[in-house]
Phi, psi and omega in degrees: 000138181228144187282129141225143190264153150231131166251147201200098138256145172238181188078332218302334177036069143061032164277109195168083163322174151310290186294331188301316179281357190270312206293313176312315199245022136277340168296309195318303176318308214283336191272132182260147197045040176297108185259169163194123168278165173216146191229041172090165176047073154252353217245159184284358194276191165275151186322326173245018184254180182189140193260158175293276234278346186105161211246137167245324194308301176326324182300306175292322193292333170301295152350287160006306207070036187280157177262302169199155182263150137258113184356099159255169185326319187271003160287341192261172157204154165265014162236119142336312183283005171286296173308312170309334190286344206266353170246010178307330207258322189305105184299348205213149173313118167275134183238149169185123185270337197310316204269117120317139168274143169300005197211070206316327199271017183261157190243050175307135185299186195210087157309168190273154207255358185170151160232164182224137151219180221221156180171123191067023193055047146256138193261119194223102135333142193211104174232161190244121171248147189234133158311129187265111188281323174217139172214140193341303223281325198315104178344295187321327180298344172278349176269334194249183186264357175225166154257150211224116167313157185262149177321288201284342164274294259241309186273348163277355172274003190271310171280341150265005130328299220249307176356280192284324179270012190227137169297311203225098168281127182234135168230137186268111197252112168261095201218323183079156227275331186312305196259027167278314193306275185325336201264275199312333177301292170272021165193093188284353175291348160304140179283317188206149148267083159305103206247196177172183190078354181284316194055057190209132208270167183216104177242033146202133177333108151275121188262142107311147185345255178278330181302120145277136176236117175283130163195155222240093151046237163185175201029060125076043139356284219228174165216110208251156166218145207251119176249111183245149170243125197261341209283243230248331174275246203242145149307128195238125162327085159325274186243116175230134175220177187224130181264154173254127159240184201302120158246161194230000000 
């Protein structure tokens, strides 16, 4: 059996202390074969705003050792020349399998939709689902370049990607627990669901049949870690705690 921690705190809305980022990337250190996630609305703009100067949070988050993000509402804009700038700071995949261009010939940017990395020779697929901010029936959808996949479509097409090539499939959900719950139903090959966007502190795992779904609170509360055993079967959820962190 071989071990891996995930640390997730989410939500941060550009709440993140000096000491609070000391505390994340000395755990990170202290843990072997340790990721750290995010499961979105890390950064300060608003869903249709964007700061000129760059994101610090992103920067810190970097500083860090984050691994990988997943896309929430304050991360998108709906105009290409925008979007990318509002995760430009960011060092590590910002993810989202959700988001399409509305326009298939158009070359509107894209984020990426999963990374797989390795740890401890375990192989951990990583894909990001987003709230869907804009779909066809909406007005809005004529102003904007992209379209947004429904959860449960976007992660089974993720799990018959990522699946047969990864030991430990994760998905980091900026979704809110109504479609954290639907998406673990309906695709029990996930090993775990990191979530966020609820802004509801969770200080025990909700299992769906085999799927657990974690979430460590919001404005950098918490830090949650997550202990998964990786071997020859299903991955399994060990441990989960929500660490408190320093306040200043």
């Amino acid at each position: 059996m071989r071990k891996i921690v995930i640390l997730h705190p989410c939500d941060l809305h550009n709440r993140l202390t000096p000491a609070q980022a000391e505390f994340i990337a000395d755990r990170k250190r202290s843990e072997e074969n340790a990721l750290l996630l995010d499961a979105g609305d890390a950064i300060r703009a608003g869903n249709i705003g964007w700061t000129p100067g760059g994101e610090p949070i992103l920067r810190t988050m970097t500083a860090i050792g984050y691994d990988a993000m997943c896309i929430g509402n304050r991360e998108f804009h709906l105009k290409a020349a925008i979007f990318p700038k509002k995760t430009a700071d960011a060092g590590f995949p910002t993810l989202s399998a959700s988001i399409r261009r509305r326009r298939p010939d158009s070359n509107a940017y894209l984020p990426p939709e999963s990374v797989i990395l390795e740890r401890g020779g375990v192989k951990i697929g990583i894909f990001g689902i987003t709230v869907p901010m804009i779909v066809q029936r909406m007005l809005a959808a004529n102003l904007s370049d992209y379209l947004f996949d429904q959860p449960i479509e976007v992660a089974k097409r993720m799990v018959a990607k990522l699946r047969s090539e990864v030991d430990l499939l994760i998905a980091v959900a900026h979704i809110g627990k109504t479609h954290d719950r639907e998406v673990a139903e309906a695709c029990q090959e996930i090993d775990i669901i990191v979530a966020g966007h609820a802004h509801k502190s969770i200080y025990d795992p909700i299992r769906v049949g085999d799927v657990p779904i974690v979430a460590a609170g919001y404005f950098s509360r918490h830090l949650g870690r997550a202990e998964m055993e990786v071997g020859q079967g299903r991955a399994q959820l060990i441990d989960w705690q929500a660490l408190r962190l320093p306040r200043e």
